[in-house]
C-alpha positions in Angstrom: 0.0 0.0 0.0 1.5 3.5 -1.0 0.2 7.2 0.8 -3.3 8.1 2.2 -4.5 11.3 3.0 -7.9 12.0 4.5 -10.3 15.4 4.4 -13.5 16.6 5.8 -15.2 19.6 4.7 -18.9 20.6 5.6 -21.7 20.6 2.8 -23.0 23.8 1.9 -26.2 24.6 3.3 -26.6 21.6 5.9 -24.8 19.9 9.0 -23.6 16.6 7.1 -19.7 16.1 6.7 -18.4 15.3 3.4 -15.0 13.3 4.1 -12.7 12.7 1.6 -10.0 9.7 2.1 -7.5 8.3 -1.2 -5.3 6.0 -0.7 -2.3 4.5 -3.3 -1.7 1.1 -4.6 1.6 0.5 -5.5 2.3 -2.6 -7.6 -1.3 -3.0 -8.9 -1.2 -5.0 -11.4 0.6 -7.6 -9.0 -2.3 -7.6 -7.1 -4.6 -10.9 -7.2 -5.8 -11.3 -3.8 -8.9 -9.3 -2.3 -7.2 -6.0 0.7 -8.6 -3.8 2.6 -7.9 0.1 2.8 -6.5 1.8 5.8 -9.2 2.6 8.0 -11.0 6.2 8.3 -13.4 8.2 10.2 -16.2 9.4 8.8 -19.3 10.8 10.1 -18.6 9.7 13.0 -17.9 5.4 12.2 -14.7 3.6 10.9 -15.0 2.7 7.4 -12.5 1.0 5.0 -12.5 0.0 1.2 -12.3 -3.6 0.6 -10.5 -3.8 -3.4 -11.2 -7.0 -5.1 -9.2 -7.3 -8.1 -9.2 -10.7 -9.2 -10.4 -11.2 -12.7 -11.5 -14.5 -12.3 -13.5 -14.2 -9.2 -15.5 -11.2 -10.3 -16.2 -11.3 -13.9 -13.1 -9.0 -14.9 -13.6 -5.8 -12.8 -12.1 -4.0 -10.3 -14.7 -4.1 -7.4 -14.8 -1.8 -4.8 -17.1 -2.3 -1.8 -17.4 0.6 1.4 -17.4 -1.3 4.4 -17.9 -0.8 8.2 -14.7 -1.2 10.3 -15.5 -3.8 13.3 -20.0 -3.7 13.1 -19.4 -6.4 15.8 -18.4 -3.5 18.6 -21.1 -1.2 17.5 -24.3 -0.5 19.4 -26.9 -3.3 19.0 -29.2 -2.1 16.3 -26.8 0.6 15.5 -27.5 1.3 11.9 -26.3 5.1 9.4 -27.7 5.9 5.8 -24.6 6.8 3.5 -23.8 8.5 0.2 -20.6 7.6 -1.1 -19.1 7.3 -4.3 -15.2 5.6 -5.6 -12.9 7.6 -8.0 -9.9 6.4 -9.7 -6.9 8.1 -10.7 -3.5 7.3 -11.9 -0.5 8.9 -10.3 -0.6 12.3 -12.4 -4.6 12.5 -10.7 -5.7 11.8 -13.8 -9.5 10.5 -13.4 -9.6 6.9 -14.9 -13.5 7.0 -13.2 -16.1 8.1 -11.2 -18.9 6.5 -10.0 -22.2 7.4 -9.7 -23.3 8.4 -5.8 -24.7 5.8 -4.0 -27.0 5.6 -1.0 -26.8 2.8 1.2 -28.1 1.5 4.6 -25.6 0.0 6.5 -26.0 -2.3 9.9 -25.4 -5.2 10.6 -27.3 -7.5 8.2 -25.1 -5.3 5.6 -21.8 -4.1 6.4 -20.7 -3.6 3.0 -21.5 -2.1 0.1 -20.1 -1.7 -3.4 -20.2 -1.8 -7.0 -17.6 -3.0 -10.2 -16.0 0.0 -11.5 -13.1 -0.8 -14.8 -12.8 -3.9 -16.4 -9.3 -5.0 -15.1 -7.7 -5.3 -18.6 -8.4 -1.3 -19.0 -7.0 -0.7 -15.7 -3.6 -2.7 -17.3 -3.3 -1.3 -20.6 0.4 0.0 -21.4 -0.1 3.8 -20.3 -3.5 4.1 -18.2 -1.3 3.6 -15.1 1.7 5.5 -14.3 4.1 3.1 -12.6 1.6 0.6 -11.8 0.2 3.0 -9.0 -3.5 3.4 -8.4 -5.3 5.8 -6.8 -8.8 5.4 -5.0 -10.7 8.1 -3.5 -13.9 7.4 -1.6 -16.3 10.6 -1.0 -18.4 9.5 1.9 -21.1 11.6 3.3 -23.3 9.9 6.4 -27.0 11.4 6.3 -29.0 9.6 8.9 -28.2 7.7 12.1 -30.0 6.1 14.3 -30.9 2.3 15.6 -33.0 -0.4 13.8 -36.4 -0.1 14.3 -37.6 -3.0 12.0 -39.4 -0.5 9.4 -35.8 -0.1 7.2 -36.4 -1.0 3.9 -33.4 -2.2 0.8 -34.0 -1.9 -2.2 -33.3 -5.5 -4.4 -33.5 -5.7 -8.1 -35.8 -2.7 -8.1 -38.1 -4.0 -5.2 -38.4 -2.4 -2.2 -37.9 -5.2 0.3 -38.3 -4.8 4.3 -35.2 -5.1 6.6 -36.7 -8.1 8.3 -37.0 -10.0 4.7 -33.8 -8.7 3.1 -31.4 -11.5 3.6 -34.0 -14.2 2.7 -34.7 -12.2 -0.7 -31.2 -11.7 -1.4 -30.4 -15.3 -0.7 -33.1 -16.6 -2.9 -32.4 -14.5 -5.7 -29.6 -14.9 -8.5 -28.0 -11.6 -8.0 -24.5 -9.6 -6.5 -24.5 -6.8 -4.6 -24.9 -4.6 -7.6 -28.6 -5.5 -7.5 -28.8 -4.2 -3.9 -29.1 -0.8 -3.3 
């Protein structure tokens, strides 16, 4: 793992916290076995990046997934609503790609979230990547706290599914975490 850096700045208009934390990945085209991030704060919980680059394992895509650092030593019920998106550079901060924002409920049914960004041969052509370093930056902005109160609702292949009946639906359906939003 190469540098990190991490920012907060307040939102215009509103009391949420934009935090800003990019991190470096030296060697990445070395790379075949799923890492995690340094951790970071950010609206107030400890989040980290898990980066999944194995071609074989995930269809040929860098996948990046937000995840909680240690849910097991948070509050029973303990639950935050966050917008986040991942951006990838190469070492001159050149944007390779942005994703679109994403809101997500995370507790702890589902610590994780994520979505594929580049196909992984991209991400290797001769010249995309200067010195085999890549950049990720994850914007994460938390907009609701609170505890689980049984009426949360996720959102599966376009179906608005209640908290209690997640999991079962997820598990009975044919689909990644890209279907869950």
């Amino acid at each position: 793992m190469g540098n990190q850096m991490q920012n907060s700045i307040s939102a215009k208009g509103n009391h949420e916290l934009l935090t800003i934390f990019t991190f470096e990945i030296n060697n990445f085209s070395e790379k075949k076995a799923s890492f995690m991030s340094p951790t970071f704060l950010g609206g107030g919980s400890e989040w980290y990046v898990q980066v999944q680059p194995n071609e074989k394992d995930f269809g040929g895509y860098l996948r990046l997934y937000l995840c909680v650092q240690n849910p097991k030593l948070l509050l029973t019920g303990w639950r935050t609503r966050a917008r986040y998106r991942f951006v990838l550079l190469n070492q001159s901060g050149k944007e390779l790609y942005r994703a679109a924002e994403t809101s997500s409920l995370f507790c702890a049914q589902f610590r994780m979230w994520g979505d594929r960004t580049l196909p992984l041969s991209k991400l290797k052509e001769e010249g995309v990547l200067e010195n085999n370093k890549l950049i990720i930056r994850v914007e994460v902005k938390v907009t609701e706290e609170g505890y689980v109160t049984g009426k949360e609702t996720f959102e599966i292949k376009g179906f608005e599914v209640p908290s209690t009946q997640a999991r079962s639906a997820a598990a009975n359906q044919p689909l990644s975490f890209d279907d869950i939003v």
